[in-house]
C-alpha positions in Angstrom: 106.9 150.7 87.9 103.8 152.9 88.8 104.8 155.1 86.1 106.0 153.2 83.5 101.9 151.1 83.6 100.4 154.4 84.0 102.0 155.2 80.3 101.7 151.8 78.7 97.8 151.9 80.4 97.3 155.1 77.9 99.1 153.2 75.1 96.6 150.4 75.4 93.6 152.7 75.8 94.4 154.7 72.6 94.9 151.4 71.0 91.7 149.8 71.8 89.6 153.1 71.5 91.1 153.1 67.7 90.8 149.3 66.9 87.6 148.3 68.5 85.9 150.7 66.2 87.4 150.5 63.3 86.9 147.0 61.5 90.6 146.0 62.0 91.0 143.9 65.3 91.3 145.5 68.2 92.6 142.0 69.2 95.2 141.5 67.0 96.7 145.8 67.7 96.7 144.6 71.2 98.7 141.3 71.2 101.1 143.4 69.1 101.5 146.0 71.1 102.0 143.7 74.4 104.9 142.6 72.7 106.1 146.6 73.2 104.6 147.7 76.0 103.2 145.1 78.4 102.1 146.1 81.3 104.0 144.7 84.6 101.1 142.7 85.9 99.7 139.0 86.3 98.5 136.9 82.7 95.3 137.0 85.2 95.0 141.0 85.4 96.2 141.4 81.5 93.4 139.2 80.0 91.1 140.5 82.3 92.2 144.7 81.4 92.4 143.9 77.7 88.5 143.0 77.8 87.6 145.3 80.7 89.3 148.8 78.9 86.4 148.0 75.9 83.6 149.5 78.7 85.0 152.7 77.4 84.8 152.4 73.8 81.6 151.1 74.6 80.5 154.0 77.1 81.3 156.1 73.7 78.7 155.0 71.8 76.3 155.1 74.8 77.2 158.8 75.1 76.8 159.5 71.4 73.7 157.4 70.8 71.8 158.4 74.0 68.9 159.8 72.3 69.0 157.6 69.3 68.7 154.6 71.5 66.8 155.7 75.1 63.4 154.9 74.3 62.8 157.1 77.2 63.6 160.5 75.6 61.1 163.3 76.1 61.6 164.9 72.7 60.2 161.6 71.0 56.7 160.7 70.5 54.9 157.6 70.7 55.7 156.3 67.2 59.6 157.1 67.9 59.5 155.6 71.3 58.1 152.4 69.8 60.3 152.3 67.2 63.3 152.6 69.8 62.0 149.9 71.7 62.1 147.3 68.3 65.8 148.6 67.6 66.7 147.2 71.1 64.5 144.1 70.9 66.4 143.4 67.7 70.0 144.3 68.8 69.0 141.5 72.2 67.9 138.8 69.4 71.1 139.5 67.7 73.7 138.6 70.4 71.5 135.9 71.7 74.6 133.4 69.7 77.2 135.0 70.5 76.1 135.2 73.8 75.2 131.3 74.4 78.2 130.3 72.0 80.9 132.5 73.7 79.9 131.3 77.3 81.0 128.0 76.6 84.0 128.7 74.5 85.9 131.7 75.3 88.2 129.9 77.7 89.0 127.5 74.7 89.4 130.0 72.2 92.0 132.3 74.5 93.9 129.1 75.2 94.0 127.7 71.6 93.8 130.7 69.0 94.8 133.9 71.3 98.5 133.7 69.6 99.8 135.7 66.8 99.6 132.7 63.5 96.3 132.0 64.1 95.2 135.8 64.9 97.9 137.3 62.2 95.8 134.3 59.2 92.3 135.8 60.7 93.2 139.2 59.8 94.4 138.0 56.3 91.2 136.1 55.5 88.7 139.0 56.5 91.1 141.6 55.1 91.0 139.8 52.1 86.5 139.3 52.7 86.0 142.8 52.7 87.6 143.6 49.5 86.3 141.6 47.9 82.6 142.4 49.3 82.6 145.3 48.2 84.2 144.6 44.7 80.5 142.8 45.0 78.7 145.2 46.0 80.0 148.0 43.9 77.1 148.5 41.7 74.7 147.1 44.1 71.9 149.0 46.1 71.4 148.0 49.7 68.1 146.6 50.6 68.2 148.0 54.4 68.8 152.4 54.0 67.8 152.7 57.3 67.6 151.4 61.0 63.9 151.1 61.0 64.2 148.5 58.4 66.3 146.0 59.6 63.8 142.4 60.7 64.7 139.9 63.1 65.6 137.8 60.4 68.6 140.2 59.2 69.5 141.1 63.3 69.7 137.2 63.7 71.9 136.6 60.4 74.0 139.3 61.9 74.3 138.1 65.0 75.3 134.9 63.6 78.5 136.7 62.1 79.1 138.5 65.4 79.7 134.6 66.8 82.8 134.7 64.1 84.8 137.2 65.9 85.2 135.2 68.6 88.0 134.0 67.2 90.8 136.5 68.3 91.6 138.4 65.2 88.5 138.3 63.6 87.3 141.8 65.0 83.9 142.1 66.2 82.5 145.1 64.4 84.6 144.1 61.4 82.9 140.5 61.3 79.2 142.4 62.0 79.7 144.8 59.8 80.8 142.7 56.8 77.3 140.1 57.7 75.3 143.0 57.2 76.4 144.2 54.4 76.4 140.7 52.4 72.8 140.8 53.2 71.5 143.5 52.1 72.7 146.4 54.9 74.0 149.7 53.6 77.7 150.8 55.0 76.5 153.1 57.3 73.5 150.8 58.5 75.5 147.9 59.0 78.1 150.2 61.0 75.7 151.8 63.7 74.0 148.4 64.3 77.2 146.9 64.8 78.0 149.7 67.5 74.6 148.6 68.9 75.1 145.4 69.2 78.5 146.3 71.2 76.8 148.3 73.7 74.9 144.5 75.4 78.3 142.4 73.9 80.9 144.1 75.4 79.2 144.9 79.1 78.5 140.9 79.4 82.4 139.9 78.0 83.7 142.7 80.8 81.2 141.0 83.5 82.2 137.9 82.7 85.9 138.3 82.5 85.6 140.6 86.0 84.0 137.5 87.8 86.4 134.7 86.2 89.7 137.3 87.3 87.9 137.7 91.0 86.4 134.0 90.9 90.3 132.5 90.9 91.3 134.5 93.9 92.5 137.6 92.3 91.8 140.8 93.9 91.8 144.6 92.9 94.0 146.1 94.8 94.6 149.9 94.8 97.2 150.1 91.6 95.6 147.7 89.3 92.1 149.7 89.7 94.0 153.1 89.2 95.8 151.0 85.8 92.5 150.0 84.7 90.1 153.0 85.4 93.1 155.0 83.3 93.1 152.7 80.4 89.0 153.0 80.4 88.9 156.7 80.2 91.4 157.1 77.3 89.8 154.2 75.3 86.2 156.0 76.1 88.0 159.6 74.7 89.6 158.1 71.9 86.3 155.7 70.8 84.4 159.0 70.6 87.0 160.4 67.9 87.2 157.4 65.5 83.8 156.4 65.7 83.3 160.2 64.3 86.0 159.4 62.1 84.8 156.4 60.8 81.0 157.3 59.9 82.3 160.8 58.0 84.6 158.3 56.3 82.0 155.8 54.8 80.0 159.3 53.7 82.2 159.1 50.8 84.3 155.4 51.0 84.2 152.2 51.5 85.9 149.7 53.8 88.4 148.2 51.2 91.1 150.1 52.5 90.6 148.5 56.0 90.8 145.4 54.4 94.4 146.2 52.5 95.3 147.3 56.1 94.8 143.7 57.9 96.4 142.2 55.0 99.3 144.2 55.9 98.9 143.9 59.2 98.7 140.3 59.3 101.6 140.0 56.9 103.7 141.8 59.4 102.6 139.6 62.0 103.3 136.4 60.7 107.1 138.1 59.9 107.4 138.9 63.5 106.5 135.4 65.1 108.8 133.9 62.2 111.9 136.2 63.8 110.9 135.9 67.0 110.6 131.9 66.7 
């Protein structure tokens, strides 16, 4: 049994490290897939390792961003430094709703809506959003080109989306991403502040999910940590290859053909749940 959730922990890692990137609910791959290949462990230990394996998507863009975001760096002068520091201060007033909003709902939401209808109509709807967003904004130019540009105001409107995906299905840089680029945000923009706003997002969901899976008398014991350190390290390996892929993407595309993707993918969905009903 070892074996068979050491394979099905690298199934779910390469899952996540694709889907929590890419605007297309890393959610909604993952409650698919534990259909397939579920690992042999406690409803306890699986919510907890589906939230806990994002660290290492997260880690990627901590690794690939280190300079961009450590207002520390040496090779930055005063003006750069500065400038870091109101990126972060703007990315901390951003998941200030998600933050207050999810604290008091999560448990709700992953009892109620944590089921493939309701996550297989989400994907729909914002499949469905981000066509036609950019059918909008095809001959539109963004008002926000670059980081250094984006206000409280627009880091506050965005964090206000980022309190839509926490509705399973929704997917968190998809629901971001699409905010900030109905107000103004450029693709590319509106993608790296969305991995930003990750970095603070997904730490506190893993802390919070870690206490709740210790704070109801679960324990790690020596198996589930190997399991889960496993699935962390191929989701941080594969996060660092499609968050490449994804910015060299929007160099020359847009995201409608994520959003004919989650149509699909929540079309085939809803098919399964009607078979397996």
């Amino acid at each position: 049994m070892f074996f068979t959730n050491v394979i099905k922990a690298i199934i779910l890692g390469i899952i996540e490290g694709i889907t929590e990137w890419l605007p297309i609910s890393s959610t909604g791959h993952l409650i698919l897939a534990d259909e397939f290949v579920r690992l042999e462990a406690s409803e306890a230990f699986m919510s907890m390792f589906n939230v806990v394996i994002q660290l290492g998507a997260i880690l990627a863009v901590v690794v690939l961003y280190f300079n961009k975001l450590n207002p520390f760096a040496s090779n930055k002068n005063t003006t750069k430094k500065n400038a870091t520091w109101q990126l972060w201060f703007r990315v901390i007033v951003a998941i200030i709703p998600s933050g207050i909003i999810g604290i008091f709902l999560d448990d709700w939401l992953d009892a109620h809506l944590h089921k493939f209808l309701p996550v297989a109509i989400v994907l729909i709807i914002y499949g469905v959003a981000f066509i036609l967003v950019e059918k909008r904004n095809q001959n539109r130019t963004p008002k926000i080109a670059q980081l250094n540009e984006i206000t409280y105001k627009f880091a506050l409107i965005v964090g206000m989306f980022q309190v839509l995906s926490l509705v399973p299905g929704t997917s968190r840089s998809g629901a971001t991403i699409l905010g900030a680029i109905l107000i103004g945000g450029s693709r590319f923009v509106s993608t790296e502040f969305s991995f930003f706003l990750g970095i603070p997002t997904m730490f506190g969901a893993s802390f919070i999910k870690i206490l709740k899976f210790l704070g109801t008398g679960n324990s790690f014991d020596f198996t589930g940590t190997i399991i889960l350190l496993i699935g962390t390290v191929i989701s941080f390996i594969v996060s660092i290859l499609a968050i490449k892929f994804l910015l060299n993407y929007l160099k020359k595309n847009d995201f409608t053909a994520f959003g004919w993707y989650r149509i699909v993918l929540g079309i085939v969905l809803i098919i399964y749940w009607m078979v397996a009903m």
